[in-house]
N, C-alpha and C positions, 0 to 999 in steps of 0.2 A: 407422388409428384405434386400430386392439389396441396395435402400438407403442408408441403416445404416449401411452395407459394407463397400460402397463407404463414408460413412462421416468417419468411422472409420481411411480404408485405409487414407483417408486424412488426420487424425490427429497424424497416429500414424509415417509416412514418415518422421515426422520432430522429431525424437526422434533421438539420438547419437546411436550411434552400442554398445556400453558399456553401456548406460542405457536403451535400450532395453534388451540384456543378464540381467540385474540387476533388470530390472520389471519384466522377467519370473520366474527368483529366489525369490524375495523379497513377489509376486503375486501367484507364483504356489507351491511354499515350505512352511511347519513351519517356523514360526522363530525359529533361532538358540535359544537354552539356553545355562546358567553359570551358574557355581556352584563357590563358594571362600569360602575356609577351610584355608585359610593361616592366619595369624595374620596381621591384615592390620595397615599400618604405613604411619605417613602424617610427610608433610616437614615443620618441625617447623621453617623454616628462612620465608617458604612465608609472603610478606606482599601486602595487597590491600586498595587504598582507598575506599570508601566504595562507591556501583554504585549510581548512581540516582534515589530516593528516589520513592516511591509509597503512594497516600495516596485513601480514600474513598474506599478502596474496601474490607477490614475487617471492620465491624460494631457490634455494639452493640450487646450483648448477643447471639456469636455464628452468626452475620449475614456476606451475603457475596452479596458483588456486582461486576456484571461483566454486560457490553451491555446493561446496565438501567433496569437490571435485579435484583432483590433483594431475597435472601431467607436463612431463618436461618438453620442452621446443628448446633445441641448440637456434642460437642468432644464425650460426653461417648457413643451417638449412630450415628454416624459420618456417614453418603450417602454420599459417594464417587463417584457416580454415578448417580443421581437424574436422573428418567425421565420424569418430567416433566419441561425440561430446554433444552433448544439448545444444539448440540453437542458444538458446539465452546464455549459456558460457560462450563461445561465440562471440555473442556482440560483449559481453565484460573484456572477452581480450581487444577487442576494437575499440573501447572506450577509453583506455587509456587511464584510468584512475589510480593504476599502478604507478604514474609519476609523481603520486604525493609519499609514495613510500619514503619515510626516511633515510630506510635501512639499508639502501642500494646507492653507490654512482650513481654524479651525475652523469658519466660517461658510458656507464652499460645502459642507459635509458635514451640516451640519443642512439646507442645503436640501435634500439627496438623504434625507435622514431626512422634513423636510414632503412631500415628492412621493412617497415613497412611501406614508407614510400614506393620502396622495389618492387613491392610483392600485390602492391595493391591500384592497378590501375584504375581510371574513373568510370563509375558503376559499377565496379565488380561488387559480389556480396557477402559476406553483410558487412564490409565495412565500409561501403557508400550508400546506406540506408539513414534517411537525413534523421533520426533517431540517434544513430550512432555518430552519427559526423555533430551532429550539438554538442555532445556528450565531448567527444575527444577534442576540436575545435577549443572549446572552455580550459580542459587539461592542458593539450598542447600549450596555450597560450601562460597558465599559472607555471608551467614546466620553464618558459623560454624567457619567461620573467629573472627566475631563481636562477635559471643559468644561461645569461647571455652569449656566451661560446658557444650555445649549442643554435644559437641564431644565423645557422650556414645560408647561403643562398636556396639551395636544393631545400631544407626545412621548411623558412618562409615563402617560398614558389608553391607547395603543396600546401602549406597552410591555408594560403589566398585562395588559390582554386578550390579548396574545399568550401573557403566560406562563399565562393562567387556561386560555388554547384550548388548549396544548399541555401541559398537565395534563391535561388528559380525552382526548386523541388522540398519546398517546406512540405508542412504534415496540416494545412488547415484541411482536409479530407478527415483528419483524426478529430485534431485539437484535444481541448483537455490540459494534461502534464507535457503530451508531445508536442502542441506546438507554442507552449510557453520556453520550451528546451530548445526550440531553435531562436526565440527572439533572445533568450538569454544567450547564447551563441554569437548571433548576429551581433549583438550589443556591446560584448566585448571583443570582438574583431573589429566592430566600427572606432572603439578606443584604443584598440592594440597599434592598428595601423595607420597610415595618415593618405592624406587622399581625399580626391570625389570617392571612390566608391565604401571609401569607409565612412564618410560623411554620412552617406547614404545609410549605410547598414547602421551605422548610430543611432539617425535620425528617425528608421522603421520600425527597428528592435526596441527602443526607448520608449516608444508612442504603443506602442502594441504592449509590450510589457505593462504601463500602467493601467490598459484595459482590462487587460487580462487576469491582474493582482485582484483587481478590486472584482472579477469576474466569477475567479474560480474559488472566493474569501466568502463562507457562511459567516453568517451576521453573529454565530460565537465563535469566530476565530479560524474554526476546522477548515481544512480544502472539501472541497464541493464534490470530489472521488466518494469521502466517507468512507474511505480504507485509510486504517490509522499509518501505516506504516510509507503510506505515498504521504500521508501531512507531513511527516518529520524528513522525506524527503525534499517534497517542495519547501518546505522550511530552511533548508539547507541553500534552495537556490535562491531565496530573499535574501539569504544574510549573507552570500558570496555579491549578489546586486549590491548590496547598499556596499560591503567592500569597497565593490569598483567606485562606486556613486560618491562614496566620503573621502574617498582617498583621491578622486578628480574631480573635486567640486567642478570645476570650470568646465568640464563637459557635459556635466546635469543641471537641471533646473534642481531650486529649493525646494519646489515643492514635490517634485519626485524622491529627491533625497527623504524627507519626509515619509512621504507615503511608505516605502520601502521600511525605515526606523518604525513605523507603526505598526506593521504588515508584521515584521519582525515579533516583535514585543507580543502581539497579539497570539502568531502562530506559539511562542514560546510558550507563555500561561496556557493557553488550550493544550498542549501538549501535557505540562505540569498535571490539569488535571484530569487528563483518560489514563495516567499509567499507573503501573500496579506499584502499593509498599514495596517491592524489589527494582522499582524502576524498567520496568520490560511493559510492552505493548502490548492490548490487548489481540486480539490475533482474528480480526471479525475484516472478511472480504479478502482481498490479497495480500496478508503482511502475514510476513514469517521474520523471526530473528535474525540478526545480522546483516540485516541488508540497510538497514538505515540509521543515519547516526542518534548516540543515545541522548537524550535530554542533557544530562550534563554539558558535553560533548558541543550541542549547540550553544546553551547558555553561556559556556566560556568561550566560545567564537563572537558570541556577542558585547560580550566584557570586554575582551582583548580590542574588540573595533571601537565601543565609543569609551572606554576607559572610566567607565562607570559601574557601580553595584552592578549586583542582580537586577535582570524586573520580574523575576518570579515572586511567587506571591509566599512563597514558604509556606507556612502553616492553611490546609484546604479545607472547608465547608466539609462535613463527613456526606451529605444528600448533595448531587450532582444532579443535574439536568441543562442539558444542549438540545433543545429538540431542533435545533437545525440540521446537527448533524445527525439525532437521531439517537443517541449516548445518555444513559440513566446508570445513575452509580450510588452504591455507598460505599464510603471507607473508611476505614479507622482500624488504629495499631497495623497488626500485620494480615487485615484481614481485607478482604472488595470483592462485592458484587457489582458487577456492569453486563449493561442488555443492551443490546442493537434495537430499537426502533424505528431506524430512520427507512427513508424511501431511498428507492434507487436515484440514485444522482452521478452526475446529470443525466437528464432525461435521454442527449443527441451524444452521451461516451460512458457505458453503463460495464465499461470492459471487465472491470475491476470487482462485479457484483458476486455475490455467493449468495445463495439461496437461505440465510440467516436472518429474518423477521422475525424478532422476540427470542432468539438465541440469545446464550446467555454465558458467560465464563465465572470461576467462585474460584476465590484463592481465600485458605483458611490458615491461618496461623502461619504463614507466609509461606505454606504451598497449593500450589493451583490443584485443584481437587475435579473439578470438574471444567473441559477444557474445549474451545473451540479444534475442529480439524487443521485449524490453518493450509497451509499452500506450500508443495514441494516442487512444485512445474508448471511452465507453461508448455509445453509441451502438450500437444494433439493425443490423444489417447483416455482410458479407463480411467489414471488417478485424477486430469486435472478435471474430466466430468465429475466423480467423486468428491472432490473439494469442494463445489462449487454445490451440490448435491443439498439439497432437503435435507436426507439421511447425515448428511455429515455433519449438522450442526443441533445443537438441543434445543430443539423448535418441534415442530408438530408437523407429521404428515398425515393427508388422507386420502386413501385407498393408493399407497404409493406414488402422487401424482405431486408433482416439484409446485411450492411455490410461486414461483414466475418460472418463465421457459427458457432458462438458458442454455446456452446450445454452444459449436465448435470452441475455441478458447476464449472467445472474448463478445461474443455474441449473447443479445437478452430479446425476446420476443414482448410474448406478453408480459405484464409486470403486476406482482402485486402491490396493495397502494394502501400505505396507514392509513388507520382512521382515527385511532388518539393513542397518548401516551402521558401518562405523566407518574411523578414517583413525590414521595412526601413520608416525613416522619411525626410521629404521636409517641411523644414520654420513647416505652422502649420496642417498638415496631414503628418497620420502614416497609411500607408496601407502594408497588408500581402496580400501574394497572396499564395495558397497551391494547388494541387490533387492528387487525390489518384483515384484506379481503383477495384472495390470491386463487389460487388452485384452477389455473381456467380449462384446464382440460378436462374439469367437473360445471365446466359453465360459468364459471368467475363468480358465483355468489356464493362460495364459500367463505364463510369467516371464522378465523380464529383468533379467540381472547383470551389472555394472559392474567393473571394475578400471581401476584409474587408477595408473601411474608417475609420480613425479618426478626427474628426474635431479639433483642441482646441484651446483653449482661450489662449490668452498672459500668463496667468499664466501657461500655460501645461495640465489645467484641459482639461477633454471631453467634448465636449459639443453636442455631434451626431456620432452617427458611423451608416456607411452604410453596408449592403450584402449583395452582388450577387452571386446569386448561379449558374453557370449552368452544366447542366446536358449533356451529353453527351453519342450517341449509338445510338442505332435501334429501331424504334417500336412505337406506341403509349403508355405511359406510362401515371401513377397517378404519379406523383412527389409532397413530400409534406415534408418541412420545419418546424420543431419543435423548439419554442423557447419558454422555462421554466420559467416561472417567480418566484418571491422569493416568498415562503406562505404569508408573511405580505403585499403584494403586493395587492390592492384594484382597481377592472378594475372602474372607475370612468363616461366613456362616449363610445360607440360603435357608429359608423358607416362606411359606404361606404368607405373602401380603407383605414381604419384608426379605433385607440382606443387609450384613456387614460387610466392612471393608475397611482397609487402614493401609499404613504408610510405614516403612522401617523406622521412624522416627520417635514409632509409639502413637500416632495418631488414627486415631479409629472414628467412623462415623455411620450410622446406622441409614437406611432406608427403607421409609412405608411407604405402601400403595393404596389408592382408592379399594375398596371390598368390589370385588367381582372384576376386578381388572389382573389380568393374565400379564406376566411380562414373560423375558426371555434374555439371557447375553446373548451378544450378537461379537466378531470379532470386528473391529474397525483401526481407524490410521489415525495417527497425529503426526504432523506433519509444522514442526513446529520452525523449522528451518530449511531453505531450499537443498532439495541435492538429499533430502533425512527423511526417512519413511520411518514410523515406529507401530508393532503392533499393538492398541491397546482395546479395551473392552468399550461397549456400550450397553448400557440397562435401555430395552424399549419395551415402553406398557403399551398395553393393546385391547384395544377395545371394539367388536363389531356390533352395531346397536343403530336403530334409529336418531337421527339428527333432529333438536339438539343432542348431546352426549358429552359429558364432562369427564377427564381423568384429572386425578389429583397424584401428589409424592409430597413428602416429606424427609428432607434431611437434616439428620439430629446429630451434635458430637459428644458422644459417648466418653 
């Protein structure tokens, strides 16, 4: 009981004074309800292009996929609620993101518009969870754009009330992504409809929105999560904003319009450069594949709105450094190393954090060789502790005790807190050097420091990278080194201070250990996309010795 006090107190000190008042409300009150009796009326000037598309996840006869999840709902007897499916599919079928599908009617998509209406009275859950009402709210409205038929009375009557309910029951108790997701909501309901009360929702969502741009925007571009795959999320709702923003000049100021084009451009390049020579996301915090759109993907939504080039920058620096967001990279040809140093951020919405300080991802000759756990669930339970895990990431633990204290799905106590980071190249070596100070269930003066070699070839490839770990503090400690290999990954020869291992491709790569350092395979999970569990290996060296105490490895390509 004192424990989980003290881990609480610990978690809840880093909350805002306003959204602590706003979790006692949102947490210890009903939510508010709405009623709307008036005749509701929409702004027949708006116009949108239409967002970025969705495909695979309406299927055939009534099926639906979400998280490599698959399960049919006939309309005439429509579960809206399945329980036997994750919450978080769930709320994808509440979101509505199915109405960008191409590949379906517009007429089988207003019936899943009338069925839910039917099926979902005000606060039932989850699809009156103002998360999911931002989310559908935005759809709904791109949907009734594209097909004004389907703008029935009954449509527009629930439309309204949603936006009027999640007016009075936003997410400033969360904030972050959630409650930028209702003023983007808000914002375009305040333009969809006409009215005081949409005046209103215009006038709140627009003001708040530019707070919050500039809010949750590190000073190199990244969003302020520091989980890459929420930046290319959030990215996606800057450039449906400026959408709405360019396409009705006369309901925005210039200079919002602006800000929004900036915001844009910015998330773009920062995106360009964390992702790997194949274009895929590094996978540090909560992203897993498939869930957010790819680079491309945005860049031409960008194009198609201001009918200009690229602003990406094409050709990249091969040495990276963001230390806002925390991101050290080298790249070139088909080969990138990139390492997490950043701090958990923000300090009062840490949901999104994994226990990955100085974890590291290596893709060689354009396959990932050594690979973060990534994230298959939010979901309560064994893996999404696991994911979030010390152990699950190739970083350093000592005497089994986690980095920072993260805890239920989205909860962080204590934290641990960089102390430097920086990465630099000489002729043909790229070395990083980082620490951080964490581990507080050993008293929080534990430190561990990182050094990282590159070796490379005239051409810029890799051809070895070195790391040293050491470990710094008091005590006799277990210190032990986790490093993930890719599932296709085949260990080929074991011994003494050394192992091979290769890829059907013909690519082989050796691995040396510090002298006197023990290791062991261990089996573990990549979890590279939601809803996909994969068995693969991890090498962890181990060392029990007086602090300081340093382990080293070495991987070479044979």
């Amino acid at each position: 009981m004192i424990k989980r006090t003290i881990r609480l107190f610990f978690t809840l000190r880093h909350l805002r004074l306003n959204q602590f008042f706003f979790f006692i409300i949102r947490r210890g009150l009903p939510a508010s309800t709405v009623s709307c009796t008036q005749a509701v009326k929409t702004n027949r000037a708006l116009t949108l292009n239409q967002p970025l598309p969705v495909t695979g996840v309406l299927q055939a006869e009534g099926g639906f996929r979400f998280l490599n999840i698959s399960k049919v709902l006939q309309v005439d007897r429509f579960d809206w609620c399945p329980e036997d499916v994750p919450r978080l599919w769930r709320y994808n079928l509440h979101y509505f993101d199915y109405l960008r599908d191409e590949n379906h009617s517009g007429e089988y998509k207003g019936s899943l518009l009338e069925s839910w209406i039917a099926s979902n009275p005000q606060g039932s859950q989850p699809g009156w969870e103002p998360f999911t009402v931002s989310l559908r709210i935005v759809n709904w409205i791109y949907y009734l754009q594209a097909y004004p038929a389907a703008q029935t009375p009954a449509v527009l009557q629930s439309l309204y009330l949603q936006v009027l309910w999640l007016e009075k029951n936003d997410e400033r108790h969360i904030l972050a992504n959630h409650y930028f997701e209702n003023l983007k909501a808000l914002t375009f309901a305040g333009a969809f409809f006409d009215g005081e009360d949409a005046t209103r929702w215009l006038r709140f969502g627009a003001k708040g929105l530019c707070e919050q741009v500039v809010e949750q925007t590190l000073s190199d571009g990244g969003h302020y999560e520091r989980t890459p795959q929420y930046h290319a999320l959030m990215l996606e709702n800057y450039l449906d904003i400026f959408n709405l923003a360019l396409n009705n000049r006369a309901l925005f100021s210039t200079d919002f319009l602006a800000l929004f084009n900036d915001h844009c451009i910015r998330g773009l390049r920062f995106y360009e450069e964390i992702v790997f020579p194949d274009q895929s996301l590094p996978l540090f915090n909560d992203t897993a594949f498939g869930i957010s759109p790819t680079l491309s993907d945005l860049d031409q939504y960008f194009k198609t709105l201001t009918k200009a080039p690229s602003c990406l920058h094409g050709e990249q620096a091969p040495v990276l450094a963001l230390p806002d967001s925390g991101l050290f990279a080298y790249r070139s040809n088909s080969d990138m190393f990139i390492i997490d140093a950043g701090d958990i951020g923000p300090s009062y919405q840490p949901g999104h954090t994994h226990c990955d300080m100085l974890s590291y991802e290596l893709m060689l000759d354009g396959q990932r060789v050594i690979v973060d756990s990534g994230v298959s669930e939010y979901e309560p339970g064994a893996m999404r502790q696991y994911v979030r895990s010390t152990r699950a990431h190739n970083t350093v633990s000592v005497d089994g005790a986690e980095q920072s204290e993260v805890w239920g799905e989205f909860r962080v106590a204590r934290r641990a807190v960089v102390l430097n980071a920086n990465i630099c190249q000489y002729d043909d070596k790229v070395t990083f050097q980082g620490a951080y100070r964490g581990f507080h269930a050993l008293g929080g003066r534990t430190v561990h420091q990182r050094d990282v070699a590159l070796s490379l070839s005239p051409e810029g490839s890799i051809t070895a990278m070195t790391v040293v770990d050491e470990v710094k503090g008091r005590g006799i400690r277990n210190v032990e080194t986790f490093i993930h290999l890719h599932p296709n990954a085949v260990i080929k020869e074991e011994g003494p201070g050394y192992l091979q291992f290769g890829f059907t491709q013909g690519l082989v790569y050796e691995l040396r250990f510090t002298e006197g350092v023990d290791y062991v395979l261990e089996d573990s999970y990549y979890c590279p996309e939601f809803g996909l569990v994969i068995k693969n290996r991890c090498v962890v060296l181990q060392r029990k010795s007086e602090l300081p105490t340093t382990l080293s490895y070495t991987l070479r390509k044979l």
